[in-house]
DSSP file (Angstrom, degrees, kcal/mol; ACC not computed):
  #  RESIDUE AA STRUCTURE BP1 BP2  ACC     N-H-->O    O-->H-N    N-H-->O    O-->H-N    TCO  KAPPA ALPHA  PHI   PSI    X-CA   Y-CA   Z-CA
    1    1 A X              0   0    0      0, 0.0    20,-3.8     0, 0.0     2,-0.5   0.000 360.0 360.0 360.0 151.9   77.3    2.1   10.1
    2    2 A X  E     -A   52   0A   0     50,-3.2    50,-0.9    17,-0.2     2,-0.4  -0.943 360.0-158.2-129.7 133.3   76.6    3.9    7.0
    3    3 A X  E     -A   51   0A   0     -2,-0.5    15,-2.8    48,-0.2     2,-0.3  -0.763   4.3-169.3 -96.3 126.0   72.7    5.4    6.2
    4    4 A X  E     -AB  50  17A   0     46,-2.9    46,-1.1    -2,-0.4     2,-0.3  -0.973   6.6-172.6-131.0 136.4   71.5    6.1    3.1
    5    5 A X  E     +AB  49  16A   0     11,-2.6    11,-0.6    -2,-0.3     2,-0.5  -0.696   4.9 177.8-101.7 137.9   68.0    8.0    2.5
    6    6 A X  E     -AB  48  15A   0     42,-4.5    42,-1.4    -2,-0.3     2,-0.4  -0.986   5.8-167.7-154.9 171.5   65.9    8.9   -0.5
    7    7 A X  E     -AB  47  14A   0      7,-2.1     7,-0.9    -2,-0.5     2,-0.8  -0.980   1.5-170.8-140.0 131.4   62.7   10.6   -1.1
    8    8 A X  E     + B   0  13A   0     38,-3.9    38,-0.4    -2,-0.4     5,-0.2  -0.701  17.7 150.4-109.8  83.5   60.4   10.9   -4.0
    9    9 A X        -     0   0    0      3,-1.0     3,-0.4    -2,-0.8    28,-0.2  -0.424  63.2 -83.6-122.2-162.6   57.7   12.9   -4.3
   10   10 A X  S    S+     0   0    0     33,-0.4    27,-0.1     1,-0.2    34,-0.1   0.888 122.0  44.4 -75.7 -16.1   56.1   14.6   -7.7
   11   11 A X  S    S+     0   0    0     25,-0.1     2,-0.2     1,-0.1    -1,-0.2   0.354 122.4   1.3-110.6  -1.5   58.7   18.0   -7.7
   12   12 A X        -     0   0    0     -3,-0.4    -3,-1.0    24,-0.1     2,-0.3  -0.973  47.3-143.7-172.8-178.7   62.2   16.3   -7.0
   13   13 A X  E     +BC   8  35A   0     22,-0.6    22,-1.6    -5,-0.2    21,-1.3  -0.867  35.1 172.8-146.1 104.6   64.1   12.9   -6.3
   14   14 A X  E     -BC   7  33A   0     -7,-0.9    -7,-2.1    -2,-0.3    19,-0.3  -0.880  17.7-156.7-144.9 166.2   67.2   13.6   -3.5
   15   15 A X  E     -B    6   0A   0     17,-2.4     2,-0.2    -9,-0.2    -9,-0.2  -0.477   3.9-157.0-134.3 167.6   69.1   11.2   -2.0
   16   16 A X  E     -B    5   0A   0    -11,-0.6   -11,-2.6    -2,-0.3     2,-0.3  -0.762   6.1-173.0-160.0 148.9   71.2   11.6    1.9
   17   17 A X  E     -BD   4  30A   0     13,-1.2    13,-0.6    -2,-0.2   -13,-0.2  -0.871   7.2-173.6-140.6  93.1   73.9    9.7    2.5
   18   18 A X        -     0   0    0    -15,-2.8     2,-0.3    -2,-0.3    11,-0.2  -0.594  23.8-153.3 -84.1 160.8   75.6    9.7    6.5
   19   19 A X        -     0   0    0      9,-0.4     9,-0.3    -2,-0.1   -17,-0.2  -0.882  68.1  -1.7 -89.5 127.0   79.1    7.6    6.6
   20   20 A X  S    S+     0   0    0     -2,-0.3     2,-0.4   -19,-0.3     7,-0.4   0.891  83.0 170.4  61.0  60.4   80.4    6.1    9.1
   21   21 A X        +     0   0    0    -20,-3.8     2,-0.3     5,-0.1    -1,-0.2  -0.618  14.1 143.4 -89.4 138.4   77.7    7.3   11.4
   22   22 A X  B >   -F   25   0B   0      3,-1.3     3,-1.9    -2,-0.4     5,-0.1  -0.987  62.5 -77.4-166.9-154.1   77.9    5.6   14.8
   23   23 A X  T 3  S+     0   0    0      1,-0.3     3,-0.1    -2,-0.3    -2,-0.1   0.564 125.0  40.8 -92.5  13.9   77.4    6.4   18.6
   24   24 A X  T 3  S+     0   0    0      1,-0.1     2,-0.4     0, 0.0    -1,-0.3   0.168 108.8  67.3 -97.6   1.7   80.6    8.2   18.9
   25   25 A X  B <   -F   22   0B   0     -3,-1.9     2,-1.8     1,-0.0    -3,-1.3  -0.910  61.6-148.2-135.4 116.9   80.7   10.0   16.0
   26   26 A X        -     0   0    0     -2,-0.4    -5,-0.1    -5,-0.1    -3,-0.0  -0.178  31.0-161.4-101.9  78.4   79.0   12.6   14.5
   27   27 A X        -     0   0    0     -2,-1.8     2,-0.1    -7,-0.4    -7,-0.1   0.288  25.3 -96.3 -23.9 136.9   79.2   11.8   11.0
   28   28 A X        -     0   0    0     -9,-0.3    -9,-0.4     1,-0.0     2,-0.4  -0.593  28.9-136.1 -76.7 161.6   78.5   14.5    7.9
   29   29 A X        -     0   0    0    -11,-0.2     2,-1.0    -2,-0.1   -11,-0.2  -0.869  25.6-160.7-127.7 101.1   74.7   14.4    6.3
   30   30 A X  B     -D   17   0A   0    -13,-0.6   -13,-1.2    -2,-0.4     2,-0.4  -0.795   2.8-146.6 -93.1  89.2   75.6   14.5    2.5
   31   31 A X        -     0   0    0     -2,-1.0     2,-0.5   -15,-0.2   -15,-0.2  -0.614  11.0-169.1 -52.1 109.1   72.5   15.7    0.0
   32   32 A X        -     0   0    0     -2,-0.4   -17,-2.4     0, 0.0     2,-0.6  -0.941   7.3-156.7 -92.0 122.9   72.3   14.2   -3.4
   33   33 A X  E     -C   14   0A   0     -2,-0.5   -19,-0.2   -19,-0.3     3,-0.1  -0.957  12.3-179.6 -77.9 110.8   69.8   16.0   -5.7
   34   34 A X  E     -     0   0A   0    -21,-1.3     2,-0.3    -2,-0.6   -20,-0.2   0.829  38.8 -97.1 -89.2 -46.5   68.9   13.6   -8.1
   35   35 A X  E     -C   13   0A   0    -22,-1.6   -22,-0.6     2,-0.0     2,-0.6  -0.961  48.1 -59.4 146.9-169.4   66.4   15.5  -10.5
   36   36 A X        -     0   0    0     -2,-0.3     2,-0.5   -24,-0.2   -25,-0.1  -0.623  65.5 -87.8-104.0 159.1   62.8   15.8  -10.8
   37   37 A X        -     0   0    0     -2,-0.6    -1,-0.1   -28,-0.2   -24,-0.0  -0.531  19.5-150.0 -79.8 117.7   60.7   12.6  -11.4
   38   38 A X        +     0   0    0     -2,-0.5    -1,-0.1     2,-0.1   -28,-0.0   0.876  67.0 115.7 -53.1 -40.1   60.2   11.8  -15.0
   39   39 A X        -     0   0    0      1,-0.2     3,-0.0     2,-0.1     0, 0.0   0.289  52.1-164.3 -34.8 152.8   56.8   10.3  -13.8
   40   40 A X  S    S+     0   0    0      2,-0.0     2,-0.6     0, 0.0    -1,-0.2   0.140  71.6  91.0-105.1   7.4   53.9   12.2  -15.3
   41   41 A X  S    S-     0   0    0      1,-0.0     2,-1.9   -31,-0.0    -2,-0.1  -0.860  84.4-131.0-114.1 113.5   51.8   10.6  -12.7
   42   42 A X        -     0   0    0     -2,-0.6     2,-0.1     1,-0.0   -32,-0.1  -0.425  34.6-175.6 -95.1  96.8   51.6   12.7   -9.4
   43   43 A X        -     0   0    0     -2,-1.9   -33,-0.4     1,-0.1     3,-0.1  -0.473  28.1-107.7 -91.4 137.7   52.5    9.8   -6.9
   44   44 A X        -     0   0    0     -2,-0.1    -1,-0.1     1,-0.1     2,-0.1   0.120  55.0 -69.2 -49.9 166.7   52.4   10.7   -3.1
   45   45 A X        -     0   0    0    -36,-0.1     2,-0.4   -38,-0.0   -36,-0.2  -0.478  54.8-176.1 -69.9 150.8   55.6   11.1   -1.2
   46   46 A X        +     0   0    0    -38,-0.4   -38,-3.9    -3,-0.1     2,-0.3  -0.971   5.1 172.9-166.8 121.4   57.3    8.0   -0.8
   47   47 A X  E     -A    7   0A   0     -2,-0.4    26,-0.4   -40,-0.2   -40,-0.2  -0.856   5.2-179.1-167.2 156.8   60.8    7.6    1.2
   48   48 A X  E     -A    6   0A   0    -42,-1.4   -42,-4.5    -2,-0.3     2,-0.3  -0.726   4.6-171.2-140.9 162.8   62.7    4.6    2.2
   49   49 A X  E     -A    5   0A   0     21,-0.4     2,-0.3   -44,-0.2   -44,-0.2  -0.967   2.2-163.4-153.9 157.4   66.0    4.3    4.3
   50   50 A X  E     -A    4   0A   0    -46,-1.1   -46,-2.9    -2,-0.3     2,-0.3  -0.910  11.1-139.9-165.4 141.3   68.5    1.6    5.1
   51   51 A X  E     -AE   3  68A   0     17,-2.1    17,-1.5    -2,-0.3     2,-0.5  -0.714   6.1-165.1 -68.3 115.0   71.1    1.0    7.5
   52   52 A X  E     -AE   2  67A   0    -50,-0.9   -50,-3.2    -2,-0.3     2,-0.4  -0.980  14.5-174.4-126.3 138.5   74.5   -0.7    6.8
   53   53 A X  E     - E   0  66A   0     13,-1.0    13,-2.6    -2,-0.5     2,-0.2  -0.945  21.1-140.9-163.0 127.2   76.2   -1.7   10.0
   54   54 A X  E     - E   0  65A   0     -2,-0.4     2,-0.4    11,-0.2    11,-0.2  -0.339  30.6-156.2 -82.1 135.7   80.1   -3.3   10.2
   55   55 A X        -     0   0    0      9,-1.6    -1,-0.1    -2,-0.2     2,-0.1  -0.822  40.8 -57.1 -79.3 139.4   79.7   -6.1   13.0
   56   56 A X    >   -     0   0    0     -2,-0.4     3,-0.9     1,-0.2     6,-0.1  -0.166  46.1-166.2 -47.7 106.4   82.7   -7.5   15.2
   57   57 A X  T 3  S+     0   0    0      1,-0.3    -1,-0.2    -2,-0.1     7,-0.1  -0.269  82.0  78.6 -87.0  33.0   84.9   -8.7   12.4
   58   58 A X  T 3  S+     0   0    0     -2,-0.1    -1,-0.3     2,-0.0    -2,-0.1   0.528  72.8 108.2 -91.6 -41.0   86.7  -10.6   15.4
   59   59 A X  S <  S-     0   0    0     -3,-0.9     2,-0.4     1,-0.1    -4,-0.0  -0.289  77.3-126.4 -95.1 118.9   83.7  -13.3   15.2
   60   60 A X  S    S-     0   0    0      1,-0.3    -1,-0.1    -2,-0.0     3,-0.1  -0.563  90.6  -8.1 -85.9 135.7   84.7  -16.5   13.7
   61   61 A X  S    S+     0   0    0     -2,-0.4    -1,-0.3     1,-0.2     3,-0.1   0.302 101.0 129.2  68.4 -11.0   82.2  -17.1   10.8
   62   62 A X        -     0   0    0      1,-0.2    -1,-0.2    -6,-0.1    -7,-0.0  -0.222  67.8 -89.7 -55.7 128.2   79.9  -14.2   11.5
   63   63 A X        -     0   0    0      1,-0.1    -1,-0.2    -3,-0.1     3,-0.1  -0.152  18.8-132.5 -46.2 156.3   79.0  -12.0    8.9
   64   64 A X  S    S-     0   0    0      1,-0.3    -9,-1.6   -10,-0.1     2,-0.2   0.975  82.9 -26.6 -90.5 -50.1   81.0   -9.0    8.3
   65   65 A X  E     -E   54   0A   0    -11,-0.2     2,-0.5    -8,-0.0    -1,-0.3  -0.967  52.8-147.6-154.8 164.4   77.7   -6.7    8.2
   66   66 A X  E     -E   53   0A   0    -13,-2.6   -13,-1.0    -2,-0.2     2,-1.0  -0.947  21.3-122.4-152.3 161.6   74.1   -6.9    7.4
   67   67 A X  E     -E   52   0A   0     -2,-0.5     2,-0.4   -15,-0.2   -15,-0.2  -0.634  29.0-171.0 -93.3 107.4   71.7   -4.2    5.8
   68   68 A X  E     -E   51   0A   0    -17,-1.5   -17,-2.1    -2,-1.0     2,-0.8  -0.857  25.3-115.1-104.4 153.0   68.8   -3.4    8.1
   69   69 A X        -     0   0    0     -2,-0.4     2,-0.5   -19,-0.2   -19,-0.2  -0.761  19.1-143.0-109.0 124.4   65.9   -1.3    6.8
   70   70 A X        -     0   0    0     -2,-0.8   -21,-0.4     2,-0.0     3,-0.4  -0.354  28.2-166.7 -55.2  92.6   65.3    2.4    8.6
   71   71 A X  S    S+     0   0    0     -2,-0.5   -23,-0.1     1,-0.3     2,-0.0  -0.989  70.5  43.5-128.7 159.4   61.6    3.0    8.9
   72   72 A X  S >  S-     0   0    0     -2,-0.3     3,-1.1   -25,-0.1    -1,-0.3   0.545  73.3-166.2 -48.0 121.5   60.3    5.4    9.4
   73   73 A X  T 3   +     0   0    0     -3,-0.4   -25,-0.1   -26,-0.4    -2,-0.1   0.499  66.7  89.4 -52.2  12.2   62.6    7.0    7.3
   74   74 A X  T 3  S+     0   0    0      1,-0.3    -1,-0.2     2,-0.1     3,-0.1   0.663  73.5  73.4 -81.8 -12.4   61.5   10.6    8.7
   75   75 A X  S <  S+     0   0    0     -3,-1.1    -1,-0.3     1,-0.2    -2,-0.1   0.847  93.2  35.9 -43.3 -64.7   63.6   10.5   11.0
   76   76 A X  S    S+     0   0    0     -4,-0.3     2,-0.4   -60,-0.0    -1,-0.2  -0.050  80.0 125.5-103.5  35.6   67.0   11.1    9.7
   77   77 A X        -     0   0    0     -3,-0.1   -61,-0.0     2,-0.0    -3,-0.0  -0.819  68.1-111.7 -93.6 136.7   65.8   13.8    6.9
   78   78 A X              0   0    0     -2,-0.4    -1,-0.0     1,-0.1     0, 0.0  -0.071 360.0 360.0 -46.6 167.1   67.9   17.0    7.4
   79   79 A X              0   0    0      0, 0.0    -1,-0.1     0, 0.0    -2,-0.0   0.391 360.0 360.0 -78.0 360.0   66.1   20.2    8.7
């Protein structure tokens, strides 16, 4: 599966990105620093996550993968 993170708050915008994260693997934690938030408007902190996760592609008609969404996202923020 691959996780992607992001976070918002009033002093930055940063992104994480795992690939090919799964329960045999311990996948690298990739930081994106996006920039600061144009917003003039000082909005609480705000972060969302989502899951993307391959399914048995053996499975006749089955979807290949489906996007599930990671809340809390507080989890899988770096330390």
């Amino acid at each position: 599966m691959h996780i992607l993170g992001v976070e918002r708050s009033y002093q930055r915008i940063v992104g994480w990105f795992q690939p090919f994260a799964g329960p045999r693997t311990l996948a690298p934690l990739y930081e994106v620093y996006i920039g600061m938030d144009p917003s003039r408007i000082a909005f609480r902190r705000e972060q969302k996550a989502h899951q993307f996760v391959i399914l048995d592609p053996r499975r006749e008609g089955a979807p290949i993968g489906v996007m599930e969404d990671l809340q809390p996202a507080n989890y899988i923020r770096p330390i």
